[in-house]
N, C-alpha and C positions, 0 to 999 in steps of 0.2 A: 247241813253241808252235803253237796251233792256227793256221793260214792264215788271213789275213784273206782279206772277199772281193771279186774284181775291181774296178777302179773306172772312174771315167769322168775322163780328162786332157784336158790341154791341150797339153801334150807329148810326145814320142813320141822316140827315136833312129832315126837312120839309119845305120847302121855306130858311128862315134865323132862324129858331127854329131848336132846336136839340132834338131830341127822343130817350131814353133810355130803353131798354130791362131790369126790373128789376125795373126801378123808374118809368114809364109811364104804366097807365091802357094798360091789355092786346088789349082789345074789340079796342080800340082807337089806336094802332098801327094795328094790323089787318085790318082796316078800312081804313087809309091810306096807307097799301099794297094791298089791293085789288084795289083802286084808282088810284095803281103807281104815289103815291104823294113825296118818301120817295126816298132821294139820298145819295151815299157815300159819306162822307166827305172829301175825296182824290180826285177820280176822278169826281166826282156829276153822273157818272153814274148810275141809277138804280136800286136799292135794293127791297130784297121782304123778308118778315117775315114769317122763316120758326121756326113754333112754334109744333113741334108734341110731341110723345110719347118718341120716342126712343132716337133724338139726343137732346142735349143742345140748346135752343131757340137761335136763332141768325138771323143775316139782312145778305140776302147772293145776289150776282151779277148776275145778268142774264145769262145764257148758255153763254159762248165764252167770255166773258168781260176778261178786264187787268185793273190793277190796278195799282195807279202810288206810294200808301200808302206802307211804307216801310214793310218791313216783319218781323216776331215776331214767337217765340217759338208758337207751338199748342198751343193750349185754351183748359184746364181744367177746370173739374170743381169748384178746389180750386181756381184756379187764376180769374175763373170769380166773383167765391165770396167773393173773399177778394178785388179783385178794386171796386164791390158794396159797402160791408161794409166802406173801404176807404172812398170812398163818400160821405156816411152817416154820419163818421165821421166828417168830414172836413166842413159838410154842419149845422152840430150841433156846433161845436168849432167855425168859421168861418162864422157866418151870414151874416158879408157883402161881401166875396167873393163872387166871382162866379168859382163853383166848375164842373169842366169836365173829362169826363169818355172818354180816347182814346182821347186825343189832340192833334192831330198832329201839329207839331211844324216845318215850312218850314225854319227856321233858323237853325238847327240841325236836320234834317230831322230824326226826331225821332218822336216815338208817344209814347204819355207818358201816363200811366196806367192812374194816375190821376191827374191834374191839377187844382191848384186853382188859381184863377188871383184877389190880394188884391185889396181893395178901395185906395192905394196908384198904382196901377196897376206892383208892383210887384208880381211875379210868382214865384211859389213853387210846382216841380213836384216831386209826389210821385211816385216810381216805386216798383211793388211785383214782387217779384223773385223766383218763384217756381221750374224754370226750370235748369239747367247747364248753367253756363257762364262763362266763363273765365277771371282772372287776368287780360290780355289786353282789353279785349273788356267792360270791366265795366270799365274801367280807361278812356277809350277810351268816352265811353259813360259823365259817370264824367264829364270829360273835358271839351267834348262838351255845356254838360248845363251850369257848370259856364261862360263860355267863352260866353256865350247868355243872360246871366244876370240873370239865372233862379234856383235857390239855389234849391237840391234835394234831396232827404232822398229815400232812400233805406229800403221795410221790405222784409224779406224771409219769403216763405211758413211756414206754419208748420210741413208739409212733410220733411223740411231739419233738423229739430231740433232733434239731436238724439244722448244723452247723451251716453257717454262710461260709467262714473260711475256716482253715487248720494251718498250723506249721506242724513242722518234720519231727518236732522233738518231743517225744515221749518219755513218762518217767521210768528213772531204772526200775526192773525188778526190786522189790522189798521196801521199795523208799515207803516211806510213813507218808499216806495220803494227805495228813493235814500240816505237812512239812510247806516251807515259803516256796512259790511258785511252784511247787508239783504238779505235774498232769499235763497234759497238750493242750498248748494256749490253741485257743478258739475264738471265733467268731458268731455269738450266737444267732439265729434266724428264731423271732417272739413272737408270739400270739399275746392278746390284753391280759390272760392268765398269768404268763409266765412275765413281764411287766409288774404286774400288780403284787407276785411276791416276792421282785427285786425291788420295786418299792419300798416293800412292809417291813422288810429284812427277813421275811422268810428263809431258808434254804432252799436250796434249787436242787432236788433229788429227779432222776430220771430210774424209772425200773426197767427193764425189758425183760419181759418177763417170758416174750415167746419167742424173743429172737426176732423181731423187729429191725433192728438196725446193729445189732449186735447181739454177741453170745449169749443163749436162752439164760437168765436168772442173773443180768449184770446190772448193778446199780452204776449211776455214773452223777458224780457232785459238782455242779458248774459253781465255780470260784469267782463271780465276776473282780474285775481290780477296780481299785477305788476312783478311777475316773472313770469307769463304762457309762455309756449312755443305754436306757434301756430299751430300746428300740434294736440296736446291732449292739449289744454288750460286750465287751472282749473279757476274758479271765483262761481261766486255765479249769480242763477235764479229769476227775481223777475219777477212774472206775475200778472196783473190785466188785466178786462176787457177793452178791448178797446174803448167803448162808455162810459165808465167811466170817462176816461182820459181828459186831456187838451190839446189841440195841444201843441206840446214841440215845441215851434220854437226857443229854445234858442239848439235843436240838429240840428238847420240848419248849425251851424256855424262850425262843425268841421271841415272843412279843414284847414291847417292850414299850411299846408307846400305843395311842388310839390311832384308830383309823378317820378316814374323810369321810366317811357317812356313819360313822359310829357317834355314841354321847361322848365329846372330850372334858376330859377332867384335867386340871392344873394341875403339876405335882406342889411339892409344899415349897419348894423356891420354884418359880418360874423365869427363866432368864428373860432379860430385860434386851429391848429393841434397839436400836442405833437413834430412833428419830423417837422416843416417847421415853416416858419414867420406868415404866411397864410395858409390859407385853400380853395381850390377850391368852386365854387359856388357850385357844382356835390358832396359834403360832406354833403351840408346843412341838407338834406333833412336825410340822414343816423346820424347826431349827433340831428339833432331833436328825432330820434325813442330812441337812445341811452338814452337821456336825459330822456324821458320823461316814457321809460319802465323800463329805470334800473337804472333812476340818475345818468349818468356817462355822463361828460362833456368832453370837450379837456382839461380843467385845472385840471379836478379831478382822468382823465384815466391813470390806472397806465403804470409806463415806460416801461415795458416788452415789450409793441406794437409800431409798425413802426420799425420792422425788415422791413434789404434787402434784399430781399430773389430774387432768380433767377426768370424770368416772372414776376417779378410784372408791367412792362408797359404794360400787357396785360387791366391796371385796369386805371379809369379815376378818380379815388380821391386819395387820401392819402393814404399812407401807413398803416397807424397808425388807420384809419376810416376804411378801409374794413377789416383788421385781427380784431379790436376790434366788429364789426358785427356779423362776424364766431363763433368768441368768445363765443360773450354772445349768441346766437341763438344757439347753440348747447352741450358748454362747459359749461358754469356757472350755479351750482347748480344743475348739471347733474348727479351728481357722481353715476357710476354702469349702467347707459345706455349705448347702442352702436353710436357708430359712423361708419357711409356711406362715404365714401371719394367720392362715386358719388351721394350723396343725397346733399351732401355740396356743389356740384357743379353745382347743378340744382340750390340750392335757387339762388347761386351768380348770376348764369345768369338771373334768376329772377327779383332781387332784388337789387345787386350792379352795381354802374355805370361803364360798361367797356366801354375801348378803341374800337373804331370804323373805322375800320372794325374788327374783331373780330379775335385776331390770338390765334386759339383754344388750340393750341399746348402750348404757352406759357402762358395761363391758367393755365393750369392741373400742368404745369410744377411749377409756384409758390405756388398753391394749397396742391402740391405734401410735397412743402420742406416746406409749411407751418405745413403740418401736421407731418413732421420730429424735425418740432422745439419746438413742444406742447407735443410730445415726449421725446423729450428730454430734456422738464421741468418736466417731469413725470407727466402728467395732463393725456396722453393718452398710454395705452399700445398696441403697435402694435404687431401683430403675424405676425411668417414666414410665408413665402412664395411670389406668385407670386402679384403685386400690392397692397398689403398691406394695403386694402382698408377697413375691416371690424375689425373694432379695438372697445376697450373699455374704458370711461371714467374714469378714476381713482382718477383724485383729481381735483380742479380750483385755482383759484388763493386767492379763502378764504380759502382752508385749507392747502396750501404747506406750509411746514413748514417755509422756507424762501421764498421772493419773488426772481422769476429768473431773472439771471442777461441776459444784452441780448449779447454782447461779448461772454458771456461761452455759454449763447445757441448755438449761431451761429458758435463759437470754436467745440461744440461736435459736430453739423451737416452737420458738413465739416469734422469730422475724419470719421462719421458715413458712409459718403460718399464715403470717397475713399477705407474705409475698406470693400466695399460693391464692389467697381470698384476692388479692387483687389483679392477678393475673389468670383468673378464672372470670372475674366482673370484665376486665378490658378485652376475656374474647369472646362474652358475650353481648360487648358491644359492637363489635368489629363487624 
């Protein structure tokens, strides 16, 4: 494997002792860099404490060094003071852990912002996320810690916290943050990060740890409500200090289901479909979101879903579980927004389980008549023209007058169809 190359720490050893830029006197690291006492905790190569005016104090490698320490977004100045603050926390909640700043982790070759390793010698790595990351690669990460036995909690910068709207109402002094509706209902503004762990059922922790957007060391918990879409979420803001707080380690436990690009496993009953005996293990994880964002189970989802529409083997669950997803992700309780017929096609690839290898074409192609048959329950009005892809929501399935039958759907979708196949032949005869 090629070397990566040197980097710039926060940490350094000194024999089998570990030295902290930020918690260790300055004069006393200084002291052991002038000495060349102090080594990288990757490679044990040679580190020196460069502490001046202009750049951010850090333990940097000799001229020409490699590093075998995995590599990591730049180092800000919020990011280096919110894994301090972390610390401090962890080391206040957590007396008897032993609390580590940059632990690299040879079992997941990751290094993690902060580490505490319990008196039971379980491990809980804290990761700050100030930077760009994507969907995969946080899932990817995810994975890897539980799969090591090391339960992880995710906070974002404060830098990412940036509300589209607010109302006026904030909560009283004293109220107990996880009291019903607490906090200033908001309007979120999302990056695919912050998406992907209102998906997963993450919590949505914000730190600001420099004063970013608020007072230096405030944590603040977005509460999205059970119908936010994740794109503009609406829920409610509750912020207190973060030294205030109690380690929550009952938010270690949310995972609770697999992820879409993780191995899914069945659990030992797996609920059953609307249109089959059974339900694929590759559903579970999609009627878990169902369930638990919009209370719609396989026994309670109405019969309209599990059409058969053309390309649907491009998809590896149920029928009935990837249209009732689109569904509600775009359709329910939308009424008068627009609809992307290729914004819809990104989440799916996102987010629903397809067939592998991936046959693009017969995507689009049941995508297509899916959104011909939503149409033709009057939920969406499409305009003419060429791909018919930017259309408007007009009703759901709470306020259609009757609920649609799926014969008549798929009766209109099929006239709609050939009247379109022959009204396209008669003007290219004309």
């Amino acid at each position: 494997m090629k070397p990566l190359p040197a980097q710039n720490l926060l940490v350094a050893h000194n024999g089998n002792a570990r030295v902290t830029i930020g918690l260790d006197a300055p004069e006393t690291l200084r002291l052991l860099s002038d000495t060349r006492s102090l080594t990288c905790p990757g490679c044990a190569g040679t580190v020196i404490l460069h502490a001046g005016t202009v750049r951010a104090h850090h333990f940097a490698h000799l001229p020409g060094a490699v590093c075998t320490l995995p590599t990591s977004e730049p180092e800000t100045e919020e990011h280096r003071a919110g894994k301090l603050l972390i610390a401090a926390w962890l080391r206040a909640c957590l007396p008897d852990a032993d609390v580590l700043i940059e632990a690299f982790l040879p079992a997941t070759g990751q290094r993690a912002d902060v580490l505490a390793v319990l008196a039971d010698r379980s491990r809980i790595a804290l990761e700050y996320q100030c930077a760009h990351l994507t969907a995969r690669e946080w899932r990817r990460r995810h994975r890897q810690y539980r799969e090591a036995g090391i339960r992880d909690l995710w906070l974002l910068g404060g830098s990412r916290l940036i509300p589209a709207a607010a109302s006026q109402t904030a909560v009283p002094e004293g109220r107990e943050p996880g009291a019903k509706n607490s906090g200033k209902a908001v309007v979120l503004r999302t990056t695919e990060l912050e998406r992907t762990l209102l998906w997963d059922g993450a919590p949505l922790l914000f730190l600001d740890a420099s004063g970013e957007r608020r007072k230096a060391g405030t944590l603040a918990r977005f509460r999205p409500n059970e119908d936010a879409q994740a794109h503009r979420p609406q829920g409610h803001l509750v912020t207190r200090a973060l030294l205030e707080l109690p380690f929550p380690l009952h938010l270690l436990d949310w995972p609770t289901r697999a992820h879409p690009d993780a191995p899914l496993t069945a659990p030992t009953s797996t609920p059953s479909a609307p249109d089959t005996p059974s339900s694929s293990a590759s559903d579970f994880w999609l009627w878990q979101w169902l369930g638990q964002r919009f209370q719609v189970t396989p026994e309670t989802l109405p019969a309209f879903f599990g059409l058969s529409l053309t390309g649907e083997e491009a998809f590896s669950c149920r029928s009935a579980a990837w249209q009732a997803g689109i569904y509600y992700r775009f359709i329910h309780q939308r009424i008068g927004a627009r609809w992307w017929l290729g914004e819809v096609e990104t989440w799916v690839r996102g987010f629903i389980p397809l067939a592998q290898p991936l046959r693009l074409s017969r995507l689009r192609a049941a995508l297509a008549e899916y959104q011909e048959a939503l149409a033709a329950t009057g939920m969406l009005s499409l305009p003419m023209g060429y791909g018919r892809s930017n259309a408007r929501i007009t009703a759901d399935l709470t306020t259609l007058p009757t609920p649609p039958d799926r014969a008549e759907v798929l009766r209109l979708v099929r006239y709609r169809r050939t009247l379109a196949r022959e009204n396209a032949a008669a003007y290219g005869k004309s």
